[in-house]
RODO-2510 file (C-alpha; in nm, 4 decimals, decimal comma):
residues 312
     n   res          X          Y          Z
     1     x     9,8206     8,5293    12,3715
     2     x     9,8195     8,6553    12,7258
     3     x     9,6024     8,9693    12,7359
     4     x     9,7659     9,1033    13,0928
     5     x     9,9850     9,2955    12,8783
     6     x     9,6927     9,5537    12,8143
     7     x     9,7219     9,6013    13,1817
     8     x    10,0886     9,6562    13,1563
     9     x    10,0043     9,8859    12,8352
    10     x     9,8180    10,1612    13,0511
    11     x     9,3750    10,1039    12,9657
    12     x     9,3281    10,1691    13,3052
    13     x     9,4477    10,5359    13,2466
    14     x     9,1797    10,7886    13,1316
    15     x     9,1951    10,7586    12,7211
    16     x     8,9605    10,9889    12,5042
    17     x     8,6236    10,8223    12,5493
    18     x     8,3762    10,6415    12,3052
    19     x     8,1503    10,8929    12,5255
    20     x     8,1262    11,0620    12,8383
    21     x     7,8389    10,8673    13,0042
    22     x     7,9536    10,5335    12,8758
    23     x     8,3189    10,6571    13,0394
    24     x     8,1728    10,6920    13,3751
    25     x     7,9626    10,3667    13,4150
    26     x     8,2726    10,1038    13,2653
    27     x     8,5757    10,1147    13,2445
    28     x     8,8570     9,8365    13,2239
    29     x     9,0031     9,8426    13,5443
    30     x     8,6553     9,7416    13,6284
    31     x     8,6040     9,4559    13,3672
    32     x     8,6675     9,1020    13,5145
    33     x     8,9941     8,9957    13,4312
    34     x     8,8398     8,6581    13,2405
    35     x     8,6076     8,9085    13,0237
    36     x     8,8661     9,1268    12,9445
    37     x     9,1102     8,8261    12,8252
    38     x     8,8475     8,6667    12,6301
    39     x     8,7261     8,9995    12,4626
    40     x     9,0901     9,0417    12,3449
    41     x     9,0792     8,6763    12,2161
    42     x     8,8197     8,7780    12,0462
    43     x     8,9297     9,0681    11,8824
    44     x     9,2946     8,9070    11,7768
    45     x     9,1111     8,6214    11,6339
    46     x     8,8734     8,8604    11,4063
    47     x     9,1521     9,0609    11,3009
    48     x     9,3504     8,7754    11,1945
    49     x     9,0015     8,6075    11,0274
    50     x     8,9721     8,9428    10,8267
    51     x     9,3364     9,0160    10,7426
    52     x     9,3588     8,6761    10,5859
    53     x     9,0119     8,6862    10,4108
    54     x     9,1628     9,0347    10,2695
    55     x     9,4734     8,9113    10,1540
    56     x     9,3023     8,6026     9,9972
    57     x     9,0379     8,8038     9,7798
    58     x     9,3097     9,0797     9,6773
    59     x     9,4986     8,7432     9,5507
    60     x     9,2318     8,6678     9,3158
    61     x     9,0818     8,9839     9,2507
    62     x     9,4351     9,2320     9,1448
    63     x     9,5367     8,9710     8,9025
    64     x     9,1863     8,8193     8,7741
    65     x     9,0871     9,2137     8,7127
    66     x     9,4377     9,3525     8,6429
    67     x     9,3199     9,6114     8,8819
    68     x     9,7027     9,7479     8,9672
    69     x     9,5806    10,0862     9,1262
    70     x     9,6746    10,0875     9,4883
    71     x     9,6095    10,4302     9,5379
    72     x     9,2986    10,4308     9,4453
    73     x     9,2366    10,0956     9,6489
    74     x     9,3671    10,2608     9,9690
    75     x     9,1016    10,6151     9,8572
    76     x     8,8315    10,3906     9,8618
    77     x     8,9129    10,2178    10,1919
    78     x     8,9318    10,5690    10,3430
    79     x     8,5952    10,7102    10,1724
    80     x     8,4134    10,3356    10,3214
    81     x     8,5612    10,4620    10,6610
    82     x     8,4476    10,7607    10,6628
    83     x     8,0637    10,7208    10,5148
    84     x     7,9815    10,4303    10,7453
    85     x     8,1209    10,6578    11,0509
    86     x     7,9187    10,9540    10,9242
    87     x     7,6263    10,7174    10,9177
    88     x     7,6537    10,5961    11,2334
    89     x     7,7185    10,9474    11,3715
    90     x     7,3747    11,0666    11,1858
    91     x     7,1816    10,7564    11,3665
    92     x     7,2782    10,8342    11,7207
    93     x     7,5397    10,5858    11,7070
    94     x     7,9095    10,7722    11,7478
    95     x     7,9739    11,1064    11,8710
    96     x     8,1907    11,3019    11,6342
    97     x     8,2703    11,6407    11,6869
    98     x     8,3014    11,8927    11,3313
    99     x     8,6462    11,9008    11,1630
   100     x     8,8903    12,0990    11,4186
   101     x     9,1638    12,2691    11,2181
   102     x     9,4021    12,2579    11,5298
   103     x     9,3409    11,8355    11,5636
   104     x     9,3991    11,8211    11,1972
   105     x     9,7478    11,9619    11,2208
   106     x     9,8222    11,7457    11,4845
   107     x     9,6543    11,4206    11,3511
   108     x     9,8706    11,5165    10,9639
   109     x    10,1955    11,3378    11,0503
   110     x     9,9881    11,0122    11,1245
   111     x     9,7569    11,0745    10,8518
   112     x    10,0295    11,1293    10,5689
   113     x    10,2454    10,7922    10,7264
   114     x     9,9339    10,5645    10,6884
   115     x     9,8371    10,6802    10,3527
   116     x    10,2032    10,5842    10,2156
   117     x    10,2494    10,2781    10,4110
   118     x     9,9007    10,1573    10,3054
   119     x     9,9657    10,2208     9,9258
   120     x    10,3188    10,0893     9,9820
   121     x    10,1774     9,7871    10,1180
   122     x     9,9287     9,7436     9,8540
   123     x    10,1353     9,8094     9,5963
   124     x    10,3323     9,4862     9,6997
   125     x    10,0405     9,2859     9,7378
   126     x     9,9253     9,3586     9,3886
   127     x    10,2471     9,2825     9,2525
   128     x    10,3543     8,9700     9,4489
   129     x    10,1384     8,7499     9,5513
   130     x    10,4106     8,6069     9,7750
   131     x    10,5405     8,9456     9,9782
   132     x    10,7944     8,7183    10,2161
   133     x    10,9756     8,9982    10,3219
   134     x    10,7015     9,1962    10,4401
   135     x    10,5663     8,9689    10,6596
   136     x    10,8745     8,8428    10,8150
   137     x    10,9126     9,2028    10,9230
   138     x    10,5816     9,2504    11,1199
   139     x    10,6578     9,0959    11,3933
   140     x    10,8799     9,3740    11,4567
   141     x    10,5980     9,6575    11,4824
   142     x    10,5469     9,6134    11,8505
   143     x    10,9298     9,6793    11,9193
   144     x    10,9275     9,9687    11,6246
   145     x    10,6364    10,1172    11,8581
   146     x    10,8170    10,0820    12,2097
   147     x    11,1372    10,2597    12,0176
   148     x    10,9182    10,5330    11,8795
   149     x    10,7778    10,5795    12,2523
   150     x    11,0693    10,5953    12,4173
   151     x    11,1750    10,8473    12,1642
   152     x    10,8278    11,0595    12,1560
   153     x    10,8271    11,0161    12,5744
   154     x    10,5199    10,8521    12,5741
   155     x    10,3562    10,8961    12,9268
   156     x    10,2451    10,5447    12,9336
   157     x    10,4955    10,3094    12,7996
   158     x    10,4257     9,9586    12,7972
   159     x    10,6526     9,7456    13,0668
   160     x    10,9895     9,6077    13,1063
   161     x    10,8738     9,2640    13,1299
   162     x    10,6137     9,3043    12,8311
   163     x    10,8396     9,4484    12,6390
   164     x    11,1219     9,1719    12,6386
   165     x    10,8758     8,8798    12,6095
   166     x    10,7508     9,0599    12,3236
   167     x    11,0919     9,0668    12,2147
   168     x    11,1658     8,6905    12,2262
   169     x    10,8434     8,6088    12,0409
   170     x    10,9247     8,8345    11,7722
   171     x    11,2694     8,7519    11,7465
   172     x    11,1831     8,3785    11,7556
   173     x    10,9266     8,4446    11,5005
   174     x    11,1767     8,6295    11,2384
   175     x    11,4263     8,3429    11,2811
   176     x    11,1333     8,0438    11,2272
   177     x    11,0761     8,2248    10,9409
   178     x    11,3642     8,3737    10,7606
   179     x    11,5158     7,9939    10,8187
   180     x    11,2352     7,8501    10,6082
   181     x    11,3577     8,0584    10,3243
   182     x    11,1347     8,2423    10,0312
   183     x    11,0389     8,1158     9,6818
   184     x    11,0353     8,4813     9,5708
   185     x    11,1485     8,8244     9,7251
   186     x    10,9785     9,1374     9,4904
   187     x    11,2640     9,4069     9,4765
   188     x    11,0623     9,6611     9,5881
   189     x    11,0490     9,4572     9,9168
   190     x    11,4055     9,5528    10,0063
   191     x    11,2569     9,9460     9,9955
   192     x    10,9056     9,9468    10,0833
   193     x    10,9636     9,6261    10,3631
   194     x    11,1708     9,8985    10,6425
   195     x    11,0029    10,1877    10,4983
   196     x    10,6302    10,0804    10,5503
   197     x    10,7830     9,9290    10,8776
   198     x    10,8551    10,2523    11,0440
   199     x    10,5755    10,4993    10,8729
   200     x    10,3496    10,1925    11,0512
   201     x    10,4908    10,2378    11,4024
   202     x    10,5355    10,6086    11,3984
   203     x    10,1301    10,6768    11,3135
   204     x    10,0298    10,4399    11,5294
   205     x    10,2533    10,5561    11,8613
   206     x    10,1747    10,9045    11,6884
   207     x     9,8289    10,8461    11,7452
   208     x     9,9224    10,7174    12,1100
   209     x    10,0458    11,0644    12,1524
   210     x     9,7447    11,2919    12,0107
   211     x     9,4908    11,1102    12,2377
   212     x     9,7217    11,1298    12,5639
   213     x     9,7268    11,5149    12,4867
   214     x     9,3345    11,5470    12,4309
   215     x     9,2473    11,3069    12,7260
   216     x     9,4332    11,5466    12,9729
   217     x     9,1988    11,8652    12,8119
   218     x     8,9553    11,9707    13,0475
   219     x     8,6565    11,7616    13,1118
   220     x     8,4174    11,9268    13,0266
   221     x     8,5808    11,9542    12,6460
   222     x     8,6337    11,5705    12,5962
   223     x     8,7069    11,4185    12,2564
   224     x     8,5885    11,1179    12,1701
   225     x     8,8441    10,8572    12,0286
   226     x     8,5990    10,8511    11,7142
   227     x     8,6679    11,1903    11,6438
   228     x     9,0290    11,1633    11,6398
   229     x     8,9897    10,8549    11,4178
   230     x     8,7655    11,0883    11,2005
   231     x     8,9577    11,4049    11,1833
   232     x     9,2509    11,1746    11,0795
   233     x     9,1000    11,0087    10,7951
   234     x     8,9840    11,3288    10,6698
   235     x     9,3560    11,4047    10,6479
   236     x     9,4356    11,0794    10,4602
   237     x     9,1884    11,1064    10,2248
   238     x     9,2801    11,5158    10,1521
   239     x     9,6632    11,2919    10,1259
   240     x     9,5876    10,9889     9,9166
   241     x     9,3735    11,2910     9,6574
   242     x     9,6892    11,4344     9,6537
   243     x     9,8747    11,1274     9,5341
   244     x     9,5953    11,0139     9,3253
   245     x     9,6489    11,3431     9,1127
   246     x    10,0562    11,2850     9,0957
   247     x     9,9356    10,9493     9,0020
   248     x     9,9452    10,8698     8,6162
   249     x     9,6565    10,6563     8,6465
   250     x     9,3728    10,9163     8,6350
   251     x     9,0157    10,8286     8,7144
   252     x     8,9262    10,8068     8,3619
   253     x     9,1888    10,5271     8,2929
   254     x     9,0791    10,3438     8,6505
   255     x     8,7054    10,3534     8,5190
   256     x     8,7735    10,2067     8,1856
   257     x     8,9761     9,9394     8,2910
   258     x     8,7093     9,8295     8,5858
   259     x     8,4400     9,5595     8,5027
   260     x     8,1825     9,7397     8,6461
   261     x     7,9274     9,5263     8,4768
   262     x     8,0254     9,2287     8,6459
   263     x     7,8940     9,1449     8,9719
   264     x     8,2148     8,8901     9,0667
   265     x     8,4131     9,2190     8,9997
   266     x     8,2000     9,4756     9,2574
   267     x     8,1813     9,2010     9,5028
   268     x     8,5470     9,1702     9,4945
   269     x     8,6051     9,5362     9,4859
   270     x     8,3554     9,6061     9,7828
   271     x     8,4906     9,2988    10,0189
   272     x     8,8777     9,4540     9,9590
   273     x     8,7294     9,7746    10,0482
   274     x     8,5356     9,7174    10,3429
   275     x     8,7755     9,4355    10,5017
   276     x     9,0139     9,7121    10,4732
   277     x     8,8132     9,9974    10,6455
   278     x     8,7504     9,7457    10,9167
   279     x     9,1096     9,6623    10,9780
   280     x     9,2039    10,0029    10,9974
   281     x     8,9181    10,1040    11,2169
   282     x     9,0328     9,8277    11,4562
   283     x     9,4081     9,9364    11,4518
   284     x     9,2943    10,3220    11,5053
   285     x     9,0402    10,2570    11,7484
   286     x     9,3113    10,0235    11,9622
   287     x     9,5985    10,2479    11,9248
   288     x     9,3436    10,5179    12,0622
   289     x     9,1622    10,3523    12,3317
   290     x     9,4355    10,1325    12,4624
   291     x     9,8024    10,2096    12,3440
   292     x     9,9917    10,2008    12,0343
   293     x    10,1859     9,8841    12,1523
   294     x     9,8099     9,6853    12,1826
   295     x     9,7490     9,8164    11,8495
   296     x    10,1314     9,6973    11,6938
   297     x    10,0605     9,3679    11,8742
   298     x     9,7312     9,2811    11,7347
   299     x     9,8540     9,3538    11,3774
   300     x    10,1603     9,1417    11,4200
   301     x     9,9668     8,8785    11,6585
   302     x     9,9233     8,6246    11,3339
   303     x    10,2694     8,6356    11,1932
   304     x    10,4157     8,6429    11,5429
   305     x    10,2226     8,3260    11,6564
   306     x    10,2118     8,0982    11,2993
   307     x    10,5772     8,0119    11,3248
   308     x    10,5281     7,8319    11,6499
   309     x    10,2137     7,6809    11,5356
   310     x    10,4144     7,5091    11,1852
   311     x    10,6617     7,3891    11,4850
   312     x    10,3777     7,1882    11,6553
***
């Protein structure tokens, strides 16, 4: 994929920072333009790497295991996140700022959409190993952003031009693929498929939103995209507790029916896990840093490109 569209996408605006001195001494406006398109190469390509290695161990380990308990999947994803961040916040590593009330209630709405799209979205996985419907509708997050921009008046939406090519690629993807047709279609699909679609695009351009607000605070008062990221994991994990306790799987049922004896069963567990914290990270981190159309795009960058690669 062309990466000019980050360009188009507004990284050369001021964003919350990774830190203040690191803000002053690069920037992207300043990157070479081969760099910058190879970086983003780089990242699509990991992404993609680790979003299929997910799906593929969740496909053996949910039904080898029986282990049907998204919610508590989707808990532990957000507890990884937030221990290795802490970690690397204790080492020198990330600046993160103490848990700010005010953020919090701003950073809820995204918080609460990710934690029931990501147990939506699980839930389907564990069910189906097939989920056809889902993925024929993420190519459609980058468009479900630009709508929610317009909508939220985004100060930085991304272009005309970027926005209709994206629009032909994802269009032409959906067709490829719905005309191929699906061995299976999970009912829940019909539901969770639009649902998960828009509680996707509406954190992510959500997030958008937040850090345009904090990067226009006062200078000396900046926050650091890793706090943001923090604060609003701390809201999806006080969220996903919530759910967990609706839940009738309690953690005494979830602990009997783990093989925690077995190492093929931890090793399992731990790569869903941390796979998942990673892909998350990178999503947050993206819609943060560069826009919440980057961030739509590199989720949907796989699906949108595979049906012109089976054309080849």
């Amino acid at each position: 994929m062309n990466c000019d569209f980050i360009h188009s996408t507004g990284v050369g605006r001021s964003r919350t920072g990774w830190c203040p001195s690191a803000a002053g001494s690069l920037s992207w406006s300043q990157a070479p333009k081969p760099f910058v398109s190879i970086l983003c190469l780089a990242v699509v390509a990991m992404y993609g790497l680790a979003d299929k290695l997910r799906n593929f161990v969740i496909g053996i380990f949910i039904p080898q295991y029986h282990f049907h308990y998204p919610v508590v999947l989707c808990f532990g994803q957000v507890l990884v996140s937030l221990l290795v961040l802490n970690l690397l916040h204790v080492l020198g590593l990330v600046p993160l700022r103490r848990y700010s009330r005010s953020l919090g209630e701003k950073l809820l709405l995204p918080a609460i959409c990710n934690s029931v799209q990501d147990v939506m979205v699980m839930r389907l996985k564990a069910s189906s190993l097939h989920t056809g419907l889902l993925l024929l509708a993420v190519p459609l997050l980058p468009l479900v952003t630009v709508a929610f921009g317009f909508a939220l008046k985004m100060s930085s939406p991304p272009s005309v031009h970027v926005s209709v090519m994206m629009s032909i690629l994802s269009g032409t993807s959906v067709v490829v693929t719905a005309s191929q047709g699906f061995s299976y279609i999970d009912p829940l699909e019909y539901i969770y498929t639009p649902l998960a679609l828009i509680l996707h695009g509406l954190a992510l351009t959500w997030l958008g939103k937040v850090s345009d607000a904090e990067s226009r605070l006062p200078p000396d008062a900046p926050i650091s995209a890793f706090t943001i990221y923090h604060v609003t994991l701390v809201n999806q994990g006080v969220v996903l507790g919530v759910l967990w306790l609706l839940h009738p799987d309690s953690l005494w049922r979830v602990l009997s029916r783990g093989s925690w004896n077995s190492l093929l069963f931890n090793g399992y567990l731990h790569a869903v896990l941390l796979l998942g914290a990673l892909l998350n990270f990178l999503l947050g981190i993206c819609a943060l840093r560069i826009s919440p159309f980057a961030a739509a795009a590199l989720h949907s960058a796989k699906q949108v490109l595979q049906p012109f690669y089976l054309l080849l």
